[in-house]
C-alpha positions, -999 to 999 in steps of 0.1 A, spaced: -346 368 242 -331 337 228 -300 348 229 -303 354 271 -318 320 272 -295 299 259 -263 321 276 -287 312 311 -281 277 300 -249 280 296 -242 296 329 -264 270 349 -245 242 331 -210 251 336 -219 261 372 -230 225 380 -200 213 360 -173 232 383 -198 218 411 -188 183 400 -151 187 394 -147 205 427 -159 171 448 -137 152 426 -107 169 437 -117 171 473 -113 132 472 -79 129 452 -65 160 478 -74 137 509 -56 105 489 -26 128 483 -17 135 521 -21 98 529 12 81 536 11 55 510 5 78 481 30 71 451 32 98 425 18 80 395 22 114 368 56 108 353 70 140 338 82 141 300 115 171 306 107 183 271 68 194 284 86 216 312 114 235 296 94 269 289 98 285 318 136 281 318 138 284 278 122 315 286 141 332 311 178 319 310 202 343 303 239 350 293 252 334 327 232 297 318 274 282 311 267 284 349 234 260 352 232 224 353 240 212 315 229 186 291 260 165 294 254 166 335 218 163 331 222 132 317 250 117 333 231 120 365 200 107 352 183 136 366 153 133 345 141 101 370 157 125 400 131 150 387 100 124 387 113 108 423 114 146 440 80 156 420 50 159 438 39 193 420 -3 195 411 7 219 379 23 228 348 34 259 363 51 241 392 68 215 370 80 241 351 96 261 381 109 227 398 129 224 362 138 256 365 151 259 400 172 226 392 189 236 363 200 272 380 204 256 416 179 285 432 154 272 458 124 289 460 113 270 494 102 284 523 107 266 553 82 288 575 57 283 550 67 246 546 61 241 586 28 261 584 15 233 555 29 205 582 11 220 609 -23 233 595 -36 205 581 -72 222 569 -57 248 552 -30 222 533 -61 202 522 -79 234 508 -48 240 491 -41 210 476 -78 209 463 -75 241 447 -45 230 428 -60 195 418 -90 218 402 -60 231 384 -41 199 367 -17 196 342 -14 209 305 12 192 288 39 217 269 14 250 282 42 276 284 19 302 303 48 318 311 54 329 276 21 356 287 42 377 306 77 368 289 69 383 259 46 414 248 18 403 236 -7 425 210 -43 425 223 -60 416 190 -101 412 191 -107 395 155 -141 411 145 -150 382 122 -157 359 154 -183 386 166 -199 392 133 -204 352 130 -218 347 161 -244 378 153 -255 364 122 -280 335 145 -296 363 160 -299 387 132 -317 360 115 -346 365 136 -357 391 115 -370 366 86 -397 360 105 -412 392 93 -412 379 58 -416 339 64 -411 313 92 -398 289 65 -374 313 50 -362 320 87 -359 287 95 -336 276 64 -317 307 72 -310 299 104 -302 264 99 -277 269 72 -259 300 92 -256 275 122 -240 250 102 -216 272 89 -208 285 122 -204 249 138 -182 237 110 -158 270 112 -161 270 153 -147 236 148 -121 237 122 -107 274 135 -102 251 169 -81 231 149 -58 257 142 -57 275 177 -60 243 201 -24 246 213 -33 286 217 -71 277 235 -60 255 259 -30 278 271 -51 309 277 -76 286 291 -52 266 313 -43 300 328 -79 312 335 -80 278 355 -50 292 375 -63 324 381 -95 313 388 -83 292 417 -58 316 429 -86 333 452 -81 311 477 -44 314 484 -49 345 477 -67 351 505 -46 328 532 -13 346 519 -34 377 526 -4 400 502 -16 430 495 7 432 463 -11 394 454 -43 408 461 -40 439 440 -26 419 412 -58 400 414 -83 429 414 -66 442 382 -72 405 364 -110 412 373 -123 411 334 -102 383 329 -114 364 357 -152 371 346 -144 360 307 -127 328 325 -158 319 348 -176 312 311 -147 286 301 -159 252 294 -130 222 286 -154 199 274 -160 221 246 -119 216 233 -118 179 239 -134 172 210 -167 163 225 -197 168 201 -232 176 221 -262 199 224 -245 223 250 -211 225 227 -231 226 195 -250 258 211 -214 272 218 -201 263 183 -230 286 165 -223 315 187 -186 310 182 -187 316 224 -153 299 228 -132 318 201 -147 347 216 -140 348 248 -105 333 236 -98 369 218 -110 391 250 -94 370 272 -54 374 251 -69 410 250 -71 410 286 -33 395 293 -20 418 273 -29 444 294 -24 431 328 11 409 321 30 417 352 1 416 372 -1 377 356 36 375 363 33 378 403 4 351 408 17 332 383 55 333 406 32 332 438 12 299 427 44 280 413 60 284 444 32 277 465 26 246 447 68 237 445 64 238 487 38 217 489 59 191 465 88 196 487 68 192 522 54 157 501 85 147 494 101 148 529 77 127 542 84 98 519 121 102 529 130 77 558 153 104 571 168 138 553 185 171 565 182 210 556 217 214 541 238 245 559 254 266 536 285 283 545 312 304 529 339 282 537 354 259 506 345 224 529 320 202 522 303 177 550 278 153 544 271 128 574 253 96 563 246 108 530 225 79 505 220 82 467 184 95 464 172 69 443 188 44 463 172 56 497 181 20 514 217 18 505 243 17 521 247 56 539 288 73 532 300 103 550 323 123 540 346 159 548 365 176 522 381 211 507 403 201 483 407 178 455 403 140 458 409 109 436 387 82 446 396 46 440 388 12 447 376 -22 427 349 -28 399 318 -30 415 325 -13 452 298 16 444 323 45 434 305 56 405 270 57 427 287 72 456 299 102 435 265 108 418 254 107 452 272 135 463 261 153 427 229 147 433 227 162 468 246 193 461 221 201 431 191 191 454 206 209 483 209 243 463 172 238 444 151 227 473 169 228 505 168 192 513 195 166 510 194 124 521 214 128 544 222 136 582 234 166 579 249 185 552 271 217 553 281 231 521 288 263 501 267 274 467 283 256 437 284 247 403 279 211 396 295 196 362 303 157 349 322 139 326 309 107 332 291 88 307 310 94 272 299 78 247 316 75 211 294 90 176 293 69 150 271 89 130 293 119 130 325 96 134 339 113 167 358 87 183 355 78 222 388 96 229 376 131 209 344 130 224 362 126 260 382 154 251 354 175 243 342 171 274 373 179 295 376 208 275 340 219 285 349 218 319 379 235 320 366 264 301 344 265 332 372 261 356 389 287 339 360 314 348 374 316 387 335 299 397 333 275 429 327 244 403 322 207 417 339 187 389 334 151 386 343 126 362 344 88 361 375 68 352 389 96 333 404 90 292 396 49 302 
């Protein structure tokens, strides 16, 4: 009877906690859509790699590299274009840039334009969501996971209850019992979530996806999205008990109750149980939601744009870009240009050819991994992007500035050498 009671509690509690969070982010989606909204959730790169980490494979000599990475400085390219709600999303966007594959959908980019109730929904359901810094959910369904129910965790959480049963003999001997038992249970509920935070919050993180997936779920109206979702049932039931006070750290009544029952490393076990079952099925919302919530960052992102293009992409070896700004330098001074063969550009210190250049970098790689470039127009065929731009010498492992530009040259013609469409750049080459 006790036991009913206090799981009543719990219910009623967490149901007017999910009460409170959901006005919450009904006010921050209404801020998002205004036009002076600045994204203020600056991405650490290192937090987002798992997706990509992953899933890359043998053909990854192809994908945006280190060296270019940081010759472009795409990690503030990545904060400037990011106006994702998730991990998930953050994780794809990294993705998608490093292989150049977009993901957007410009029909379903023009219906979030256009239908502005359903946009706001949307964006609520992700802002329920948030961030998890380094989650790697995707590591649920990229890797098989054992469904493993750790019987201890049950047996613990009995013991309370069991207890009841010294009352035949005394009230004080039952009330010593029960006591002590509690404290044992609070202080291993608590030192266990030491261990399996990083663990907790992942599985936990994704029962806040799935839980909100319902609603896009129901405007995509897929019937392979909504089957996938009927299959997560259990999972989605364990989830609706999940309570992220109780990981922060917070010490109260309500998380001391869950601490003696053990509820949260509990319905941690049957809920990895429950993955392990269902992982593709967690694969296709998982793919479904990132790429909803990449669109919606995209559609954000063109509206803080003064003026961009949806690139054309055509067989041909000839690149156009009319008008085309750096896009971290949206007022600068706009450069067109037409080409299909090799060019040497020149000109004095200072005149902007090193930012012109990454310009033209920058727009290719945005052009292939979310359809948009700063520009008037754009026509362009799909392409690997590489640099040699910002050599720098070692002395810790005494590699000179020459060796190290070598190095680099090398790296690129090895990539020449493959036969791939490759966009090489470098800046005032072997200086």
């Amino acid at each position: 009877m006790v036991f009913w009671l206090i799981l009543s509690a719990i219910v009623l509690a967490q149901s007017a906690h999910n009460l409170f969070v959901k006005r919450k982010c009904k006010k921050r989606s209404f801020r998002f859509w205004d036009k002076d909204y600045h994204n203020q959730h600056l991405v650490t790169i290192s937090d987002i790699k798992h997706y990509y980490e992953n899933h890359h494979n043998d053909n990854c000599s192809l994908d945006v590299d280190e060296t270019t990475w940081s010759d472009l400085e795409l990690d503030r390219l990545f904060n400037r274009i990011n106006y994702c709600h998730t991990s998930i999303g953050e994780e794809y966007l990294y993705n998608n840039i490093k292989k150049r594959e977009s993901v957007i959908d410009e029909a379903l980019i023009e219906k979030i334009e256009t239908d502005k109730c359903s946009r706001q929904r949307l964006t609520q359901m992700f802002q329920r969501t948030g961030y998890l810094e380094g989650s790697d959910t995707s590591a649920f369904f990229s890797r098989r996971l054992a469904p493993h129910i750790k019987k201890r965790y049950l047996y613990c959480a009995t013991l309370p209850i069991i207890c009841f049963l010294l009352l035949l003999i005394s009230m004080k001997v039952w009330l010593l019992t029960t006591i002590a038992v509690s404290l044992f249970n609070v202080f291993y509920f608590y030192r266990t979530k030491l261990t399996l935070e990083y663990e907790l919050n992942r599985v936990f993180y994704l029962a806040r996806l799935l839980k909100g997936s319902a609603l896009y779920i129901k405007w995509k109206k897929s019937a392979n999205l909504t089957l996938s979702y009927k299959r997560l049932l259990s999972f989605r039931l364990l989830a609706f008990f999940f309570n992220r006070n109780s990981l922060d750290g917070g010490i109260n009544l309500f998380n001391v109750f869950r601490g003696v029952f053990l509820f949260d490393l509990i319905l941690y076990n049957f809920m990895l149980g429950s993955i392990a079952k269902k992982q593709s099925d967690v694969a296709i919302i998982w793919h479904a939601l990132a790429k909803l919530d990449i669109n919606i960052s995209v559609c954000k992102y063109r509206e803080t744009l003064s003026f961009y293009a949806i690139p054309v992409f055509s067989d041909v070896d000839r690149f156009l870009f009319k008008e085309m700004v750096h896009p971290l330098t949206e007022e600068g001074v706009p450069n067109s240009l037409t080409w299909n063969d090799n060019i040497i550009l020149t000109g004095t210190n200072s005149a902007g050819k090193s930012t012109f250049i990454k310009a033209l970098a920058l727009n290719v790689i945005l052009a292939q991994a979310i359809n948009t470039v700063v520009a008037e127009k754009a026509v362009l065929n799909k392409i690997v992007v590489q640099t040699s731009m910002a050599i720098k010498d070692d002395l810790l492992t005494g590699e000179s500035f020459f060796v190290a530009e070598t190095k680099s040259i090398r790296r690129l013609l090895t990539l020449v050498a493959k036969k791939q469409p490759t966009l090489v750049i470098m800046d005032e080459i072997l200086k």
